[in-house]
C-alpha positions as CSV (number, residue, x, y, z in Angstrom):
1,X,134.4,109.4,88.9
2,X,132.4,110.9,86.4
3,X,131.2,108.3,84.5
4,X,130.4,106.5,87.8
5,X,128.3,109.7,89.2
6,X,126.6,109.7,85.9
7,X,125.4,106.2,86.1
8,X,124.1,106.6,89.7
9,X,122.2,109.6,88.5
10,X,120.8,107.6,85.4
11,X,119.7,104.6,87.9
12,X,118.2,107.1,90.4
13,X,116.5,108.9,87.4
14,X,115.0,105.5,86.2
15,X,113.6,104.7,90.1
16,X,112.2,107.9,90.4
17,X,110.2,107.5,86.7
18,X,109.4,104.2,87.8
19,X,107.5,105.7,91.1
20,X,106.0,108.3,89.7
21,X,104.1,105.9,86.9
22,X,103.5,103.2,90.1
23,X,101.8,106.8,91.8
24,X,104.3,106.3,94.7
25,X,104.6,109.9,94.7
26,X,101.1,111.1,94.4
27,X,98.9,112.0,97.5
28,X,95.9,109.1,96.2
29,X,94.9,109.0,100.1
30,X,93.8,105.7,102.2
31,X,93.7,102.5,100.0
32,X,96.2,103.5,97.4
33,X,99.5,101.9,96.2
34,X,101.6,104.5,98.4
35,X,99.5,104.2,101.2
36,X,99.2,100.3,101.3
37,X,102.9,100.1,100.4
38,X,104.6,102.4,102.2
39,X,102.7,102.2,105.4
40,X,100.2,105.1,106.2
41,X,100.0,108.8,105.4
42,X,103.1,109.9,107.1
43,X,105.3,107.1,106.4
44,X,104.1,108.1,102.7
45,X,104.7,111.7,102.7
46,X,108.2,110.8,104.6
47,X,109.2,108.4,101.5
48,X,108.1,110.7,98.7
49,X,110.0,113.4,100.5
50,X,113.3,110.7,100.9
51,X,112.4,109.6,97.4
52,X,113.0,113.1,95.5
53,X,115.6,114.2,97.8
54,X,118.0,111.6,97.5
55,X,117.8,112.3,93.5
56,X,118.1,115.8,93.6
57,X,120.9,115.7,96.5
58,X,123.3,113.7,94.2
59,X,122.8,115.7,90.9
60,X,122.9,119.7,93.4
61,X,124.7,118.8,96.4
62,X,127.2,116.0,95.3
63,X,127.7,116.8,91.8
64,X,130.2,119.2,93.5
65,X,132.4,117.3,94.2
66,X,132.4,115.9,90.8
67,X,132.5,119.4,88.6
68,X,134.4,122.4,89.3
69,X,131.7,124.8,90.5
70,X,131.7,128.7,89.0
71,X,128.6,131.4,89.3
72,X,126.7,132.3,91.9
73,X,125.6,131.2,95.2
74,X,121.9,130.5,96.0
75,X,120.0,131.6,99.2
76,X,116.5,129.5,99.3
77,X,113.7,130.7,101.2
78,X,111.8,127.8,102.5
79,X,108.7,127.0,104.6
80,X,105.2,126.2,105.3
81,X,102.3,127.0,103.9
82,X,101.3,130.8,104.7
83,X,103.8,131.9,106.9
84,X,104.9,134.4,105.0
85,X,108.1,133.2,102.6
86,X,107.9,135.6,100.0
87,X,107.3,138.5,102.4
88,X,110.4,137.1,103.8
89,X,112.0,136.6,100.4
90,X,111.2,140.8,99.7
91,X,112.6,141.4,102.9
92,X,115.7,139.7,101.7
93,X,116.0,141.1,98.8
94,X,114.7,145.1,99.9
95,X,112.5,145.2,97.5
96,X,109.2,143.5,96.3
97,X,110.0,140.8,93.6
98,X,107.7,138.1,94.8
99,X,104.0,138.3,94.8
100,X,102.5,137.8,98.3
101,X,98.7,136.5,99.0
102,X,97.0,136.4,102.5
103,X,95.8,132.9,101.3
104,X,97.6,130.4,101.9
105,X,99.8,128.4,98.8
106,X,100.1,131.2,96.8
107,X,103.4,130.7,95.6
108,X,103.5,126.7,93.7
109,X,106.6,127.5,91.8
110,X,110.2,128.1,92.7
111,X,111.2,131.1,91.4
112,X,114.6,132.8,91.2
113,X,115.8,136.8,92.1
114,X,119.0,137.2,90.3
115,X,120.9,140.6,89.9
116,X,123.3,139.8,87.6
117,X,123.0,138.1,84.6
118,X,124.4,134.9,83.2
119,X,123.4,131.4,83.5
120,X,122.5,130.1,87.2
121,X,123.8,126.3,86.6
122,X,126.5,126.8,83.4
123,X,128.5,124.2,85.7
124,X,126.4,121.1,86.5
125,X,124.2,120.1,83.4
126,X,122.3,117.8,86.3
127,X,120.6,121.1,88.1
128,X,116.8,121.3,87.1
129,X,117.1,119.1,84.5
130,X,113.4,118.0,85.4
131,X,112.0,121.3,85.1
132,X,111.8,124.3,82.0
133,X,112.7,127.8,82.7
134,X,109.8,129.8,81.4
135,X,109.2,133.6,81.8
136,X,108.2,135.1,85.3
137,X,104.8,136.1,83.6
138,X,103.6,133.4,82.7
139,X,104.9,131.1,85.2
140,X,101.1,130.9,87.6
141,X,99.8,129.2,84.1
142,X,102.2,126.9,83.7
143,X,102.8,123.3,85.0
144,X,104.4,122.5,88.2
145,X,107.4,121.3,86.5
146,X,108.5,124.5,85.4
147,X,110.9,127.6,87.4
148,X,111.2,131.0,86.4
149,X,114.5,133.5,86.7
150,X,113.7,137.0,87.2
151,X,116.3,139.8,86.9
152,X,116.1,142.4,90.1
153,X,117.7,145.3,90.8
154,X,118.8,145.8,94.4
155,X,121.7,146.7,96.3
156,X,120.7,144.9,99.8
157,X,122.0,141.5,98.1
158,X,125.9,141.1,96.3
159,X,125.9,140.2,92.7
160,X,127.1,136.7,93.1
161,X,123.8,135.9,95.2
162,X,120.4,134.4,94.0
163,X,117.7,134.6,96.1
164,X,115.1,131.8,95.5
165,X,111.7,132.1,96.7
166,X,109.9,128.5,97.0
167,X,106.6,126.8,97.1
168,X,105.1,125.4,100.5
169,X,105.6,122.0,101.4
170,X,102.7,121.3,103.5
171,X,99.4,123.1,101.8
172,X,96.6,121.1,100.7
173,X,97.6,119.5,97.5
174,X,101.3,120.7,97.8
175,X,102.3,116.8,96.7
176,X,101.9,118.2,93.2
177,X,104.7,120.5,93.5
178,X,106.8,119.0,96.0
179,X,109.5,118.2,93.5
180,X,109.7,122.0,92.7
181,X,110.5,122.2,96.9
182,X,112.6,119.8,97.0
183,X,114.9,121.1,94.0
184,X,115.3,124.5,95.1
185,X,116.2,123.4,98.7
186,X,118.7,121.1,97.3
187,X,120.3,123.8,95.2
188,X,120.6,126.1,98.1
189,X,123.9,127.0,99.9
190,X,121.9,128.5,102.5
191,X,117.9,127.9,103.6
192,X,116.1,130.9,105.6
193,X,113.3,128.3,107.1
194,X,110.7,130.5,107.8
195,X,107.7,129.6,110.4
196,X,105.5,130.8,113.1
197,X,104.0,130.5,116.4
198,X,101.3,128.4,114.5
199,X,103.7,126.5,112.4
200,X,106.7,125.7,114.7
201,X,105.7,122.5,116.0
202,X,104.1,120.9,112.7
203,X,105.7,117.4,113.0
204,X,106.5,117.8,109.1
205,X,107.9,120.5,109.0
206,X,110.2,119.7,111.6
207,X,111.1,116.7,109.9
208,X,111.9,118.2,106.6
209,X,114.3,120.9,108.8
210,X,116.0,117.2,110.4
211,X,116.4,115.8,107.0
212,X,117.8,119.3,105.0
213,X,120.5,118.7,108.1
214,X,121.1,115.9,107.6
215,X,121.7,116.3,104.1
216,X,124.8,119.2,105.6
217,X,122.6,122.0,104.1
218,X,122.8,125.1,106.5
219,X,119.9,126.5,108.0
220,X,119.2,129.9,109.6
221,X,115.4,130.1,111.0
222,X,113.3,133.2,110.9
223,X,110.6,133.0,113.1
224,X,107.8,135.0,111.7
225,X,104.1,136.0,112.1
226,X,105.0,135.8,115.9
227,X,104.2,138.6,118.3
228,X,107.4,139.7,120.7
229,X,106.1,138.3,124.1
230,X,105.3,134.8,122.6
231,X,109.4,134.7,120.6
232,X,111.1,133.4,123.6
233,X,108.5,130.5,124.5
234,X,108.4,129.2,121.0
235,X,112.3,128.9,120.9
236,X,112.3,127.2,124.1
237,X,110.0,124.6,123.4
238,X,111.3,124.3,120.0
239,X,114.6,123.4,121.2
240,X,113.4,121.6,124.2
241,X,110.4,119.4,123.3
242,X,109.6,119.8,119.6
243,X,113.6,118.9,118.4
244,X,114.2,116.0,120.9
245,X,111.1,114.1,120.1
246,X,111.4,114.4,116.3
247,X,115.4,113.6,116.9
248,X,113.9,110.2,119.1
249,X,111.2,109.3,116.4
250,X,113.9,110.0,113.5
251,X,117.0,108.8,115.0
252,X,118.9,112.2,113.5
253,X,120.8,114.5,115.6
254,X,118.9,117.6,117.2
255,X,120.3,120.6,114.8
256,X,121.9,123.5,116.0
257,X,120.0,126.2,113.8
258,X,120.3,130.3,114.9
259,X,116.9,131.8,114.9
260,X,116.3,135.5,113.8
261,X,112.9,136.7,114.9
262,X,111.1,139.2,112.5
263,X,108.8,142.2,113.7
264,X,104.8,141.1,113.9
265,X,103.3,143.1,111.8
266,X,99.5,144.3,111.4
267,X,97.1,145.2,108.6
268,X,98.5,148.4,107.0
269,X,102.4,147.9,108.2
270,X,103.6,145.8,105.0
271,X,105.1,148.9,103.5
272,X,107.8,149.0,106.5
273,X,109.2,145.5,105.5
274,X,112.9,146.5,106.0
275,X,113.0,150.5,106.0
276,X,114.8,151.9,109.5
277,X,111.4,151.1,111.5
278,X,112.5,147.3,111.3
279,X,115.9,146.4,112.2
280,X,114.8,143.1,112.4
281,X,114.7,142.7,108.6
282,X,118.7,144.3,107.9
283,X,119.4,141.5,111.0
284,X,117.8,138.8,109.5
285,X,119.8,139.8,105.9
286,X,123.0,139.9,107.7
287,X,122.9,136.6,109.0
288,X,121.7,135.1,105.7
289,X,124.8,136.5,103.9
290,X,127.2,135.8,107.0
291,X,126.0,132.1,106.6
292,X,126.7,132.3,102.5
293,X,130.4,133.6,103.4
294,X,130.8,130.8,106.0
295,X,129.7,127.4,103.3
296,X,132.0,124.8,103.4
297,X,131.1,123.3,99.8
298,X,133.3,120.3,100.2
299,X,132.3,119.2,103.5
300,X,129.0,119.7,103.0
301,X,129.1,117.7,99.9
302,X,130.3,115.2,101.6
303,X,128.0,115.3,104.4
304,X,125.0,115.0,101.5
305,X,126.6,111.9,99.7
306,X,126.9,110.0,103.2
307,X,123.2,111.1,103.4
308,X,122.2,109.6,100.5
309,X,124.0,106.2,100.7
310,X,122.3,106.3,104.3
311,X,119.0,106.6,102.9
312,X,119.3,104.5,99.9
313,X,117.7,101.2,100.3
314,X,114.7,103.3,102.1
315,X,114.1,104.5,99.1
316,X,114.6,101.6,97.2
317,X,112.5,99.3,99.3
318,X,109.3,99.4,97.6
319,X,111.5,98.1,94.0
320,X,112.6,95.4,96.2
321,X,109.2,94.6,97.8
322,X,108.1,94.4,94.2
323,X,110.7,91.8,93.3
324,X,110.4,89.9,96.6
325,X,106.4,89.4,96.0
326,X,107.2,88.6,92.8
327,X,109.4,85.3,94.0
328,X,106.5,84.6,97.0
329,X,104.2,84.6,94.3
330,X,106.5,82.3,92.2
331,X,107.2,80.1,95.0
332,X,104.0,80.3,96.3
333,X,103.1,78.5,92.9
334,X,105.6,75.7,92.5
335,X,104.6,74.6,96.3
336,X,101.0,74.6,95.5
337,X,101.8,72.6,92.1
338,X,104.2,69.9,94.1
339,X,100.9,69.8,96.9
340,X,98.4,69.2,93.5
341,X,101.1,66.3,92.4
342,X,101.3,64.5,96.3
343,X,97.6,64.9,96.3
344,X,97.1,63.1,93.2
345,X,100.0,60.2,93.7
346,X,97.8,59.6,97.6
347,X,94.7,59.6,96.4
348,X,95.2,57.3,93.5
349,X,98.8,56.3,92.8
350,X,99.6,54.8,96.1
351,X,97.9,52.7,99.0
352,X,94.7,50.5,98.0
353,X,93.7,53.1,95.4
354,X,96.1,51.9,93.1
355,X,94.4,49.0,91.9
356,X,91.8,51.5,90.2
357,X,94.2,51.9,87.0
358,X,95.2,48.1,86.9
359,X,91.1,47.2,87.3
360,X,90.8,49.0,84.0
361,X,93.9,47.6,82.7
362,X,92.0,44.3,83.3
363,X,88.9,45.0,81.8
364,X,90.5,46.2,78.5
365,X,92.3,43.0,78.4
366,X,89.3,40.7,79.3
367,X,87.7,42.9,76.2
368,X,90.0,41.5,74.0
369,X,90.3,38.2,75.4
370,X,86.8,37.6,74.7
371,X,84.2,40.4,73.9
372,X,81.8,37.2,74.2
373,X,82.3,36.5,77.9
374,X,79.2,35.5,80.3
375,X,77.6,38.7,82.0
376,X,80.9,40.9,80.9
377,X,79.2,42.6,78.0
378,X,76.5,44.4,79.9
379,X,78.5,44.6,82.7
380,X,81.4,46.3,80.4
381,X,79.4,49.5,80.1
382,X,78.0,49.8,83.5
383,X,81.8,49.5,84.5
384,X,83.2,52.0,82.2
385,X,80.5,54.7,83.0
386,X,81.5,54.5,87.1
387,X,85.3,54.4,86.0
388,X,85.3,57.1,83.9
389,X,83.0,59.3,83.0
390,X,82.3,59.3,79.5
391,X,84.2,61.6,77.7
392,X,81.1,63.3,75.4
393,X,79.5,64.1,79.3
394,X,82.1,66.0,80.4
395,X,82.3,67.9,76.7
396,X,78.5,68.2,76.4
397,X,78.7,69.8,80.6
398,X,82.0,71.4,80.7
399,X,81.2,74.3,82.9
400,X,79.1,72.3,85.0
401,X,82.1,69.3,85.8
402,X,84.5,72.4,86.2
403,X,82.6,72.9,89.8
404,X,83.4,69.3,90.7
405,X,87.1,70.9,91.2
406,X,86.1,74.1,93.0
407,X,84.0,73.2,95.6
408,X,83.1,69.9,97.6
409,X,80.1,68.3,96.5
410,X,78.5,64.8,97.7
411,X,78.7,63.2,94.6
412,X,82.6,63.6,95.1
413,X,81.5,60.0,97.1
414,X,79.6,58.9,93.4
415,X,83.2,59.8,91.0
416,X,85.4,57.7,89.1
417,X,88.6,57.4,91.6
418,X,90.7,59.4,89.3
419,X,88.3,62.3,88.6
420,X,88.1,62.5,92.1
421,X,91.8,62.5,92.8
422,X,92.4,65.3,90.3
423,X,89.2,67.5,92.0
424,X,91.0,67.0,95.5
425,X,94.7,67.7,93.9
426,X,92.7,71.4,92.2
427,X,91.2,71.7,95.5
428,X,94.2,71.0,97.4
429,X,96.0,73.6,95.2
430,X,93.8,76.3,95.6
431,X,93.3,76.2,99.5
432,X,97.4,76.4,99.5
433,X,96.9,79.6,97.2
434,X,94.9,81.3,99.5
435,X,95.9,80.2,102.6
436,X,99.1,81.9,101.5
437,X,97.0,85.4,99.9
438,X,95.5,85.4,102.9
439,X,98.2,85.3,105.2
440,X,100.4,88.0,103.2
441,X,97.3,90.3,103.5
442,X,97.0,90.0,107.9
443,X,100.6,91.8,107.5
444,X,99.7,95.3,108.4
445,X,102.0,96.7,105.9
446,X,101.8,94.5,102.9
447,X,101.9,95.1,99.0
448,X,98.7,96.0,97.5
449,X,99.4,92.9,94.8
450,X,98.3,91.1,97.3
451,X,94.5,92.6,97.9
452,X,94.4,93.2,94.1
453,X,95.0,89.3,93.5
454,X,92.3,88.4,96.3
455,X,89.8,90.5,94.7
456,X,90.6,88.8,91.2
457,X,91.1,85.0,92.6
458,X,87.2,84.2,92.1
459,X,86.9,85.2,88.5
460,X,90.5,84.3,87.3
461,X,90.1,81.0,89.0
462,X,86.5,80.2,87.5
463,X,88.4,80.2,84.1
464,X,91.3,78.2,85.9
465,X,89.0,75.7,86.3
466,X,87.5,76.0,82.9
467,X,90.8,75.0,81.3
468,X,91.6,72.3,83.8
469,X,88.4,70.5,83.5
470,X,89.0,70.2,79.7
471,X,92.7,69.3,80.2
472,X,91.1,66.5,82.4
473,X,88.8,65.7,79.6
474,X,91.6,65.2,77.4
475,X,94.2,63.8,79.9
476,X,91.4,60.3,80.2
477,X,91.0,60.0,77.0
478,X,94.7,59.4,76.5
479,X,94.6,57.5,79.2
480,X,92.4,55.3,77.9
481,X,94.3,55.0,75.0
482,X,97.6,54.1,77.1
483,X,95.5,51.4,78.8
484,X,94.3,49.5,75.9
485,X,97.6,49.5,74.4
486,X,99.1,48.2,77.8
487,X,96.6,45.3,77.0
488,X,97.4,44.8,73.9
489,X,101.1,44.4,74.6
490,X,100.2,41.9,77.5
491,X,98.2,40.2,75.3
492,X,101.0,40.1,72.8
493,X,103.5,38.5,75.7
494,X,100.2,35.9,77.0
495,X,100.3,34.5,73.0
496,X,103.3,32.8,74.0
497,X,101.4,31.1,76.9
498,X,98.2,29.4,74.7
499,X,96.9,27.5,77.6
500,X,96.9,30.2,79.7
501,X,94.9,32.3,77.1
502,X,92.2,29.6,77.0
503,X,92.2,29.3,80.1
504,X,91.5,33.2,80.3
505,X,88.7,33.2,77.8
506,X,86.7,30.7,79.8
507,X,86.8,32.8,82.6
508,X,83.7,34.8,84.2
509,X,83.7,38.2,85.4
510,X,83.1,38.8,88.7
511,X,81.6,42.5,89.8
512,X,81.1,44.1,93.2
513,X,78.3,46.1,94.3
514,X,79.6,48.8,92.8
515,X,80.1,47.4,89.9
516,X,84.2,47.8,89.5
517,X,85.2,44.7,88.5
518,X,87.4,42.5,91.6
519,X,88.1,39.1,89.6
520,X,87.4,36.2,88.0
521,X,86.3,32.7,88.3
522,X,87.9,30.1,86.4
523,X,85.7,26.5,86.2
524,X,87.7,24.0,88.5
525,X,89.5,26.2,90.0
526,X,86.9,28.7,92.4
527,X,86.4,32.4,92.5
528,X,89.7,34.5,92.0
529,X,89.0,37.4,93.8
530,X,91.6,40.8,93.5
531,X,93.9,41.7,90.5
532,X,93.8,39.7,87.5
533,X,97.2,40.6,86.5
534,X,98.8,40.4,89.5
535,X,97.1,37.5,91.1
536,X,96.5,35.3,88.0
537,X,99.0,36.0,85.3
538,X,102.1,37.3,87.7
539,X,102.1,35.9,90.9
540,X,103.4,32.1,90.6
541,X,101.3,30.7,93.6
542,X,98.4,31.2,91.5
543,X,99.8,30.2,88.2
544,X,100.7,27.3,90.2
545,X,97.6,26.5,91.5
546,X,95.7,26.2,87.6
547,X,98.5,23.8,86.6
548,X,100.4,26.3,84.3
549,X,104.1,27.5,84.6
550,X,104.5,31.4,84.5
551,X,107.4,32.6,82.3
552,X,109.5,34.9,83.7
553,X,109.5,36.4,80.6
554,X,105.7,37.3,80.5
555,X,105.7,37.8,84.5
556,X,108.7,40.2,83.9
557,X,107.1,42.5,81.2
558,X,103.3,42.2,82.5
559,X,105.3,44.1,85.8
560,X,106.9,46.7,83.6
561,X,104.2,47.6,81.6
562,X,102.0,48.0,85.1
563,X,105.0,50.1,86.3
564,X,104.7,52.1,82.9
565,X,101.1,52.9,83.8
566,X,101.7,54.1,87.2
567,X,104.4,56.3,86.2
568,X,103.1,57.4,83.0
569,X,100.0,58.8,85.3
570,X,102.5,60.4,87.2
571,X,103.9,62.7,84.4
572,X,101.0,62.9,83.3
573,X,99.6,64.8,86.6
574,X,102.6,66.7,86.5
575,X,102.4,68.2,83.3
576,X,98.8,68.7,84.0
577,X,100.2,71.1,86.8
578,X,103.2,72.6,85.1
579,X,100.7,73.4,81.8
580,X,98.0,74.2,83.3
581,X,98.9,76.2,87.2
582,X,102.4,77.6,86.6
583,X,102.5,79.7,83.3
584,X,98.7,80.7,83.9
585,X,99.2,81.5,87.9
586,X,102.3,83.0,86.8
587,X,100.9,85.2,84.1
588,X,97.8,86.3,87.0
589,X,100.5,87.5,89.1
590,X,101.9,89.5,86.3
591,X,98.5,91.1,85.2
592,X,97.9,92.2,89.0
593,X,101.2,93.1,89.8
594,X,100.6,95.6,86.8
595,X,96.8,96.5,87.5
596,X,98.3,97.8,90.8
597,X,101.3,99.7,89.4
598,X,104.1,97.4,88.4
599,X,107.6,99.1,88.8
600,X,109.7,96.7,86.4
601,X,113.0,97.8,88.5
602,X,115.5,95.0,87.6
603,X,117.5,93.2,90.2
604,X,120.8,94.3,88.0
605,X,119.9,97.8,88.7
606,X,118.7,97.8,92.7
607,X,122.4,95.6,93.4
608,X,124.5,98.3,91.2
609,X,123.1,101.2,92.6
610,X,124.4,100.8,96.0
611,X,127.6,99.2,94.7
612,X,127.9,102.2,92.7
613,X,127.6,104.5,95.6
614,X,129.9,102.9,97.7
615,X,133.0,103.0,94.9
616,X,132.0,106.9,94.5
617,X,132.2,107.3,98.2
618,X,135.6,105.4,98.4
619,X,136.7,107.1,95.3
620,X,136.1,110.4,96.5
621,X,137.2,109.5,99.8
622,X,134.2,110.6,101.5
């Protein structure tokens, strides 16, 4: 059980360090990681709060059911800001040991009254093992992550108690020092919650009473700073509006706490803080130390670790957001890659488009055929400049032919088919992209990754389009290459048919308006209009029709070396995407996802923590 309660402690250890570098537990205000994250102000506070406390409740509360416990028992005073805890804490105590302020956060350090000495935590090595002990003196100059043990001499408290006086947890910039609170409370075996007729009803302050309850932490409530007439209406509503609407919004049990009211006390009074003139001070005491003799350490253990395991993937949610906007993101990708393949495969792999590739197939083999043919040599280059655009252009105008795959222009009309496939396939991608930012971001409580990444998209995707226009660039050229050596191997297969090759070189070239090429006339024989491979050299009703026999041979591997074209332009667009989209979109995510305060919480550790609680709990049959 040891081991098991030390790994748990480790893994909550490594959460909490991850949150505090993210700033999950920093007030930043509106518009920060916490805030978009977690929900609002309040639903912030409320995780930082749940955050910290789960941590501190397994390595105080829990841990005692895991060591033997020795030395003393700890009674925390705990409140608001300026309602009067270390007045309360002297009362306690008969004596002054903490300074008091009439301003408010005075006190921004927990601080321990001890009269005997010895070590406070000699038997769990987990208690305050966030913070340094430093002397009392200089403890108002130190950072917030340090505590201070003072040695008092007093006979109002027995030797085995410490009293703790604590910071405020609701001041003005009190986020900076709620760990301090939140250690002390957890350490406590008894709280004295002190408030006020000003403070009674503060929603979180109520809420922090509800969870320190919840956690089986006994409470005793002094109700100070409150004149005697106004005592019994603050109680009332206290325990008839202000508990049962916190115990509605919270879903936790209204708690039973017994209130001990202190004397109001003016200017010029503060010397009478628990001589005979205020028996409300000795009655306040009493019940403080009747409470200490009446802890039930085990149960109360056990009511903390059930309170934790409760709690636990609240706390861990923002880890698991992480994660989970990581794989949207992901996914997100690889469906916007699959839309940039279907896009490409419609608009030039599939339907009437498809003759495009086999149109230049032709003209490379009419080229070699017979560089000399009627009207095809000035036709050749008007025909290769619509097809493709040369490839020195695009080189010469990189930047400029990178726009023709961000935005819709009219000369998308004026483009080689394929240039204009691959623009609507970019296009295509990035509408699915942000169609799907955009739709993550209308969640009222979404990740902040996802406002980051819109505010990026324009410049990250301007370089996108960079690199994909001179992929493009390259991806034609080898094209080009894979199409002339397509007509090279048909020409190699026609040499077996001679008459058909002279037939072929006494052919003339036939252009549309547009001046693609559509077919060609042989003399005797009419115009030939459509595919020359298909219609001339494959198809036997035409070979039929010039008095020559197709071999099945030639027809067979003109077919497969088509098929190799199609499908070769296929992978080709595909590897485009994979090369080009996924690693790069990938790596944006990452670089936002840490601009914004990656947590880098693995899935191993956010599926063993839980596990992990759930064997302690069983183990210690809790």
């Amino acid at each position: 059980m040891e081991a098991l309660f030390s790994r748990i402690v480790a893994d909550l250890n490594t959460v909490q360090a991850a949150y505090e570098r993210a700033g999950l537990l920093a007030d930043a205000g509106p518009g920060s990681v916490g805030w978009t994250l977690l929900g609002g102000h309040d639903a912030a506070d409320r995780f930082r709060r749940e955050s910290l406390m789960l941590s501190a409740l397994m390595r105080l509360r829990v841990a005692r059911l895991i060591f033997r416990r020795t030395g003393p028992r700890h009674l925390v005073v705990f409140g608001g800001n300026n309602v009067g805890k270390s007045t309360v804490a002297n009362i306690l105590a008969a004596a002054r040991v903490a300074g008091t302020s009439p301003e408010g956060g005075h006190t921004r350090h927990a601080e321990a009254f001890a009269t005997a000495p010895g070590p406070l935590f000699a038997w769990n090595p987990y208690a305050f093992n966030r913070f340094r002990e430093v002397p009392a003196a200089a403890l108002a100059d130190e950072p917030f992550d340090c505590y201070a043990v003072t040695r008092i001499a007093t006979d109002a408290l027995p030797d085995d108690v410490v009293l703790w006086d604590s910071p405020d947890c609701d001041a003005v910039g009190s986020i900076r020092y709620l760990a301090s609170v939140v250690e002390a409370v957890a350490i406590a075996d008894v709280i004295v919650y002190v408030t006020s007729v000003e403070k009674y009803a503060v929603a979180d302050l109520v809420e922090w009473v509800f969870d320190l309850c919840d956690a089986g932490i006994p409470i005793l409530e002094c109700l100070n700073k409150t004149s005697r007439k106004d005592r019994p209406l603050v109680i009332r509503k206290q325990i008839d509006d202000v508990f049962p609407a916190v115990a509605q919004r919270s879903g936790l049990p209204e708690p039973a706490i017994p209130v001990v009211a202190l004397r109001y006390m003016t200017d010029g009074e503060e010397a009478d803080l628990w001589g005979e003139y205020h028996p409300e001070a000795s009655e306040l005491r009493e019940a403080a130390l009747a409470a200490l003799a009446d802890v039930h350490e085990e149960a109360e253990a056990r009511t903390a670790l059930r309170s934790v395991q409760r709690r636990l993937e609240r706390v861990l949610e923002p880890a698991r957001m992480e994660l989970s906007v990581r794989a949207t993101w992901q996914a997100a990708v690889q469906t916007a890659v699959a839309g940039f393949v279907t896009t490409y495969e419609r608009e030039y792999l599939s339907g009437q488009s498809v003759i495009e590739p086999f149109k230049q197939l032709n003209a490379a083999l009419l080229e070699m055929l017979n560089p000399d043919i009627p009207v095809f040599a000035g036709a050749m280059k008007g025909l290769r400049a619509v097809q493709r655009i040369p490839t020195r252009l695009l080189q010469a105008a990189a930047r400029g032919f990178a726009s023709l795959f961000t935005e819709k222009d009219e000369a998308d009309s004026r483009l080689a088919p394929e240039l204009k496939a691959y623009a609507l396939a970019h296009r295509a991608l990035l509408g699915s992209l942000l169609e799907k930012i955009a739709a993550e971001r209308r969640n009222p409580r979404h990740h902040p990754f996802w406002d980051r990444l819109a505010d990026e998209w324009d410049r990250r995707m301007a370089r996108l389009a960079d690199e994909f226009s001179q992929a493009t660039v390259v991806h034609m050229e080898r094209t080009d290459e894979e199409i002339k050596s397509a007509a090279a191997d048909v020409l190699r297969a026609l040499e077996k048919k001679p008459n058909i090759l002279r037939m072929l070189k006494v052919a003339r070239v036939s252009l549309d308006v547009s001046g693609l090429l559509v077919g060609f006339a042989i003399p005797g024989h009419g115009s030939i209009i459509q595919d020359l491979l298909q219609d001339i050299v494959i198809a036997p009703a035409m070979l039929g029709a010039t008095g020559f026999a197709a071999s099945s041979a030639v027809e067979g591997y003109v077919a497969q070396r088509r098929n190799q074209i199609v499908e070769k332009l296929r992978e080709d667009a595909k590897d485009m995407a994979a090369t080009l989209y996924v690693s790069p979109l990938e790596a944006v995510g990452d670089a936002v996802m840490n601009s914004v305060g990656a947590l880098g919480i693995e899935h191993t550790l956010l599926d063993r923590l839980p596990a992990d609680m759930q064997r302690l709990r069983s183990g210690l049959h809790a």
